[in-house]
C-alpha positions as CSV (number, residue, x, y, z in Angstrom):
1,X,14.0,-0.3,-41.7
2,X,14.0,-4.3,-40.8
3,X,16.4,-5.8,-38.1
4,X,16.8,-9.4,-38.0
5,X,16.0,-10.6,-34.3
6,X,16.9,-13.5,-32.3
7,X,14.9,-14.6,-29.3
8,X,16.6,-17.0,-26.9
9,X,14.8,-19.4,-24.6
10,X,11.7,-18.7,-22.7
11,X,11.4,-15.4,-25.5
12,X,10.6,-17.7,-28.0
13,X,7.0,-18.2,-26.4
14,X,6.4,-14.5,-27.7
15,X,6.5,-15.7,-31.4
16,X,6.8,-19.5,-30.9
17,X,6.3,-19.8,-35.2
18,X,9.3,-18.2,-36.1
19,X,12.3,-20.9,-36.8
20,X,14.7,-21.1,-34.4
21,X,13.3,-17.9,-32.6
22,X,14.9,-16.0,-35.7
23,X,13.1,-13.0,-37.6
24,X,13.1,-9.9,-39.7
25,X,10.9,-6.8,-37.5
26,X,10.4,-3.8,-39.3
27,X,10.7,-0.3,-37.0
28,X,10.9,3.2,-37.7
29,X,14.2,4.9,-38.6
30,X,16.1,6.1,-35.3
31,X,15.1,3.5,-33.1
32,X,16.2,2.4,-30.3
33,X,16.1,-1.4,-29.0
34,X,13.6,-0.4,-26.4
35,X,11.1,0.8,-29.5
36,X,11.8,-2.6,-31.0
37,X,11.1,-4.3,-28.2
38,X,7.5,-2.5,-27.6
39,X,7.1,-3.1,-31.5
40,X,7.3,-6.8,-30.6
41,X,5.1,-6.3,-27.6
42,X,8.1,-7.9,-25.3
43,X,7.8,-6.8,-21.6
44,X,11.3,-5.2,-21.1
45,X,11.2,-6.7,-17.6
46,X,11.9,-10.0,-19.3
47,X,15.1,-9.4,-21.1
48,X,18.5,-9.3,-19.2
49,X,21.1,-9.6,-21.9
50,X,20.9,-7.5,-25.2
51,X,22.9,-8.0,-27.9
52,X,23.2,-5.9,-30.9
53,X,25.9,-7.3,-33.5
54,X,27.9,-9.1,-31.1
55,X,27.9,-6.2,-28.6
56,X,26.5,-6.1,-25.2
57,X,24.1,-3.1,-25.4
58,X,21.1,-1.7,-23.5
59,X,17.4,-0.3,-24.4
60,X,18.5,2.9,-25.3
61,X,21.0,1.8,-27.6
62,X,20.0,3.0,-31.1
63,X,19.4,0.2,-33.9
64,X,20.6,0.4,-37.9
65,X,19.7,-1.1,-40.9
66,X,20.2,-4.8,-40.8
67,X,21.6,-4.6,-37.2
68,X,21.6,-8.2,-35.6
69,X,19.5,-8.1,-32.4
70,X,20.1,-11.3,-29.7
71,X,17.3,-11.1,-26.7
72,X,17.8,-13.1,-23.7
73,X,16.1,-13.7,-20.4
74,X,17.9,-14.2,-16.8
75,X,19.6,-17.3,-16.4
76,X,19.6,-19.4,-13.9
77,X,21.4,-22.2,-12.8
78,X,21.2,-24.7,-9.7
C-alpha cells in the first residue's frame, strides 16, 4: 500500500530530491508509522511530532491506504 509522506525541516536531509520534502513510500499492509519510518531508514529518535491525516499520532499508530503522513523534528526556538 503507498502513503504519501511529508518531511519537515532538517527530515528533508533524509531524501533531499523529493519536492518540497513530499512523497509516495510503499509499506506492507498493517503497518504502523514506526514500520514506515524504518522503511525510510529515519532514526525514530529524530522525529517529535507525527501527524497522520491531520491527527497527532504516535509510532504505533497503524497507517491506511493513502493515509497522509507529516514528520517533524523538535523545535526550537531562542
Amino acid at each position: 500500500m503507498y502513503i504519501e509522506v511529508r518531511l519537515y525541516a532538517t527530515l528533508r536531509r533524509y531524501y533531499p530530491s523529493w519536492i518540497a520534502g513530499v512523497s509516495s513510500v510503499e509499506v506492507q499492509p498493517d503497518s504502523r508509522v514506526s514500520d514506515l519510518l524504518n522503511t525510510m531508514k529515519i532514526d525514530t529518535a529524530e522525529v517529535h511530532i507525527i501527524m497522520v491525516n491531520g491527527i497527532s499520532s504516535t509510532l504505533d499508530s497503524a497507517l491506511q491506504e493513502g493515509d497522509r503522513v507529516g514528520l517533524f523534528p523538535a523545535v526550537g526556538g531562542g
